[in-house]
C-alpha positions, -999 to +999 in steps of 0.1 A: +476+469+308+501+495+323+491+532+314+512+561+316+498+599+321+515+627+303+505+664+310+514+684+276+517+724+273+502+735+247+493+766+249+510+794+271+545+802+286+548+769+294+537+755+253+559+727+243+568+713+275+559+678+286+560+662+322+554+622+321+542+598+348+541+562+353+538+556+388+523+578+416+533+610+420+522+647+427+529+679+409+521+713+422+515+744+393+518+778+405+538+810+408+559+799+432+596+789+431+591+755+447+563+745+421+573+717+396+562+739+364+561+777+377+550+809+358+565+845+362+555+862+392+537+891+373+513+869+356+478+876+364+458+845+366+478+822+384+483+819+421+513+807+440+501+773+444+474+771+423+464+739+419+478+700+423+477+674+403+479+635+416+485+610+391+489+568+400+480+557+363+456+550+350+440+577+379+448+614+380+430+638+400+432+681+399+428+700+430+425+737+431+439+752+461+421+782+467+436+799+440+421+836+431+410+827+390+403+791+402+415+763+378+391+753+342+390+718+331+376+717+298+362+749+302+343+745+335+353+766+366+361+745+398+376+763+431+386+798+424+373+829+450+346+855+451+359+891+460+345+886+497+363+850+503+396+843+518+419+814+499+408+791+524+371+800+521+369+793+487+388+755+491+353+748+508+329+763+490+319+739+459+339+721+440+375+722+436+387+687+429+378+668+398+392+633+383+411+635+351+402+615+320+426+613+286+423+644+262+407+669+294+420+703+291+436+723+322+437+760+315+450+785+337+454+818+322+468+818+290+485+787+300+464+748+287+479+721+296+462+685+283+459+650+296+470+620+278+466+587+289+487+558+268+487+523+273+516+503+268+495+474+259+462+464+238+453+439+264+419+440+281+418+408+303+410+424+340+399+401+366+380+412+398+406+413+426+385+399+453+369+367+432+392+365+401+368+366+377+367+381+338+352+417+343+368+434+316+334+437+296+314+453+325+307+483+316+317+517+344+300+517+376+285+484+380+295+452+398+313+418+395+283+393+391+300+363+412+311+386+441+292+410+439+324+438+445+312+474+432+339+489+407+342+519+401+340+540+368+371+536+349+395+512+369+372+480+377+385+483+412+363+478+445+345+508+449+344+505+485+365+486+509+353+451+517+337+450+550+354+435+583+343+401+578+349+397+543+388+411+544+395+383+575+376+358+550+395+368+518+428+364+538+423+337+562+436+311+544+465+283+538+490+317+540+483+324+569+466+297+588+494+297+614+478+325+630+449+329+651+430+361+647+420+372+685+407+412+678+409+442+666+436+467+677+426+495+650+417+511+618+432+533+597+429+550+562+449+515+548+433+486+566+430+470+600+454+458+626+443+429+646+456+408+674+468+371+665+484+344+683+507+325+664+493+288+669+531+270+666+543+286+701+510+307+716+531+343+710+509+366+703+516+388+674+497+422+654+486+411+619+478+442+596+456+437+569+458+463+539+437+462+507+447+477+475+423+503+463+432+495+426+438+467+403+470+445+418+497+441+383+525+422+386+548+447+383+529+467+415+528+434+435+565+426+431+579+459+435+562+466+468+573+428+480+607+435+473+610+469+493+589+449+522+619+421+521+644+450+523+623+463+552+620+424+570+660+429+571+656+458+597+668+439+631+671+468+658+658+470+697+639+505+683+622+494+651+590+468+655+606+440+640+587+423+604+580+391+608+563+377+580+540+390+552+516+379+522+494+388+497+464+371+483+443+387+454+440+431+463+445+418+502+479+418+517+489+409+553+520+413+576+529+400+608+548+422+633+558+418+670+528+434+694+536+464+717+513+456+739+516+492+757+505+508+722+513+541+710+529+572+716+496+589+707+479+565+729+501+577+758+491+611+751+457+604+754+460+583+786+472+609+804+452+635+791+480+662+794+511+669+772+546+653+781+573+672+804+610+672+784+622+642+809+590+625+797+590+631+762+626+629+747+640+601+761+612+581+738+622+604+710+659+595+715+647+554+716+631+563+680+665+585+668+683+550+672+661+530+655+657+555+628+694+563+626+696+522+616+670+523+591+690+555+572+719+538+578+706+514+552+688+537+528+652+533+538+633+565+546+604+558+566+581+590+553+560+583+577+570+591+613+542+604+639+528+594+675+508+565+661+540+549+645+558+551+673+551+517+698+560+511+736+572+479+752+580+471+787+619+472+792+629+457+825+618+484+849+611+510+819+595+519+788+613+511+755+600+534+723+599+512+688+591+528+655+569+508+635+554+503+596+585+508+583+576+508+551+550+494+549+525+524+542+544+549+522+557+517+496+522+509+495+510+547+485+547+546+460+533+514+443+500+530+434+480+503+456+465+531+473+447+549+450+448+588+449+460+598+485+475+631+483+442+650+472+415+629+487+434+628+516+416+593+525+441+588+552+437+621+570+454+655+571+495+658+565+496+662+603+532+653+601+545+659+568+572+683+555+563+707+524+591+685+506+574+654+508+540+669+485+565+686+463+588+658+459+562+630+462+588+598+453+621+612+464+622+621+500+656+623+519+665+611+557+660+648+567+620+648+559+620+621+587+637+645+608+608+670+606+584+643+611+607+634+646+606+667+655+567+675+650+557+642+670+580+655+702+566+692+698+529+671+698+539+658+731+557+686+745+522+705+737+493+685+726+495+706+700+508+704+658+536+726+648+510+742+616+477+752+625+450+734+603+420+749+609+380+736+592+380+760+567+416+752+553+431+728+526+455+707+546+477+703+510+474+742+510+487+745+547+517+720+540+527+738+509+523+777+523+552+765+552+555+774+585+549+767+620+544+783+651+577+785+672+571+759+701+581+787+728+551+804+715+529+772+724+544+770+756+571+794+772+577+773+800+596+749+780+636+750+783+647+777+760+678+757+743+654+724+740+629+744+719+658+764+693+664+726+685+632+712+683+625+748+663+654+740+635+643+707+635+609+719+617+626+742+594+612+744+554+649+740+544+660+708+547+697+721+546+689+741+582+678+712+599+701+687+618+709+665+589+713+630+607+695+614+632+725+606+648+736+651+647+698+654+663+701+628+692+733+644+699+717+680+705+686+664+722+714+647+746+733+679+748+705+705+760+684+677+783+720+670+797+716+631+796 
């Protein structure tokens, strides 16, 4: 059964206006310019980002970001600020993200805007993704009787991921039995990534395991496989190469070539210091290639940072590979992920332009840019390009803009290298260089190599 969410004005300046979604997607309401339905910037009860909305149908969740009036959901308060709190006090402070059912009523202000859900079809066959069997009668809340799988209210999806043991045993299987599970490398928001040997030739390979955090349709299924395929077709010396991929159930697997020297972020941590310029962006440059490939061919990675970015051993040297292209972000854009943006399950927007929360599905070559350029100011630093302190909403932090110039984290740092890095990380796309190829060259030109 395929839902779509609509969010309908009808009450307000905004009355009559309608705003549909059938996949994920985010949409930001507030005062403010940049905001996908934005009120006049004299009226009272709105902030400038007041709250966001994250829909992956049948889902949608509200979040108030710290707004002064806080945001009413069928005439309950949640967020909003007393008269001694800042914005970012009140974000943590009771409630201020709910979950969205059809007919609930957001009212900001004059301004009530209502939830519809509508199904496309009258179906109600739903099978438990890890076991297969018929739990369309179960009522909300309670579990699959032959697995055992908690669902939770409203979706029938696995309420909590399936432990270690039971993902490896859900997966291990005639797809991918030429492999030989050895480890685990790490864990993440998404899934696992383990070490495997591939039992045809003993090369040892990284197997990530991801598990969809809502029910698998054919139509998500197939349109994530078919950007992945795209993806497999990205052969370049800087991007981890793809080398196989499955799915079985809610459970998917790919198989990648292993950097055995790890991450970027791992370096960091190594060696417990921040990265000199002669350190640092000659691995940036290595990841500007493979990047500059990937764009080449129309594939955005939207998710560039230290951890995505692998070393391998290169003759005498170090060679940088960017990794999970794809992989991730097609996940998140085929719904399997479940709401990300507001329960930031996956951590804080570390390394994410304001663009990318505005415009959730269409992000250009340029927002990888930023990301490029806030992973070399991390190792130039140790430090992010925003602050995100305890007591603020990441989302909140993302949309306000900003960052502190990188000659005010260090001043030490070469004066021309940091104006680049600087314009790199600007909130206008348009003022950034706008190719990896245009940023390589002014990295090149200022570090003389």
């Amino acid at each position: 059964m395929t839902t779509k969410v609509i969010l309908e004005a009808t009450a307000g300046p905004l009355k009559g206006r309608r705003f549909v979604f059938q996949e994920h997607d985010t949409f930001v309401f507030g005062r403010s310019r940049d905001c996908h339905a934005h009120l006049s910037k004299d009226d009272k009860f709105s902030s400038r980002h007041h709250f966001l909305l994250e829909v992956n149908p049948p889902q949608a969740r509200i979040r108030d970001l710290g707004s002064l009036n806080g945001t009413y959901i069928n005439g309950v308060k949640y967020g909003g600020r007393r008269a001694e709190e800042t914005p970012q006090e009140a974000i943590y402070r009771g409630q201020s993200e709910v979950n969205l059912k059809d007919r609930d009523e957001i009212q900001v202000g004059d301004t009530v805007l209502r939830i519809l859900m509508t199904a496309t079809s009258d179906s109600v066959e739903i099978s438990c993704q890890v076991c297969g069997t018929d739990i369309s009668t179960l009522p909300e809340g309670r579990f699959c009787k032959s697995c055992a799988t908690t669902l939770e209210a409203g979706d029938h999806v696995s309420n909590q991921l399936l432990t270690e043991a039971t993902q490896l045993k859900t997966v291990i299987g005639d797809q991918i039995a030429a492999y030989q599970i050895v480890d685990l490398l790490g864990r993440g928001g998404m899934g696992t990534v383990h070490r495997a040997r591939r039992l045809a030739d003993g090369e040892m390979v990284a197997l990530k395991v991801m598990i969809a955090k809502v029910m698998v349709d054919d139509h998500a299924r197939d349109m994530f496989i078919r950007e992945i395929e795209i993806t497999k077709e990205l052969d370049h010396p800087n991007i981890v190469q793809l080398l196989d991929h499955g799915a079985k159930g809610n459970v998917f697997f790919f198989v990648m070539d292993l950097c055995p020297k790890g991450s970027l972020q791992n370096l960091l941590e190594e060696r417990r210091r921040p990265l000199s310029p002669d350190e640092a962006v000659p691995l940036i440059l290595d990841a500007l290639e493979g990047i500059a490939f990937a764009h080449k061919r129309g594939i955005v990675h939207r998710d560039i940072k230290p951890e995505n970015i692998l070393l391998a051993v290169d003759g005498g040297g170090t060679r940088a590979l960017v990794a999970d292209f794809g992989l991730a972000k097609n996940f998140e854009l085929a719904g399997l992920s479940g709401l990300t943006a507001t329960g930031m399950a996956a951590g804080t927007p570390k390394f994410m332009p304001c663009e990318q929360l505005l415009h959730y599905r269409y992000v250009n070559p340029v927002s990888d840019l930023w990301s490029i350029g806030a992973t070399l100011y991390y190792l130039l630093t140790g430090k992010l390009p925003r602050e995100f302190p305890a007591h603020r909403d990441p989302i909140e932090v993302v949309l306000h803009g900003g960052f502190i110039p990188l000659r005010d984290r260090d001043p030490k740092l070469p004066k021309d290298l940091c104006e680049v890095i600087d314009r790199t990380l600007s909130d206008e796309p348009d003022r950034r260089p706008q190719s990896a190829e245009e940023l390589s060259a002014q990295l090149r030109l200022v570090m003389n190599v």
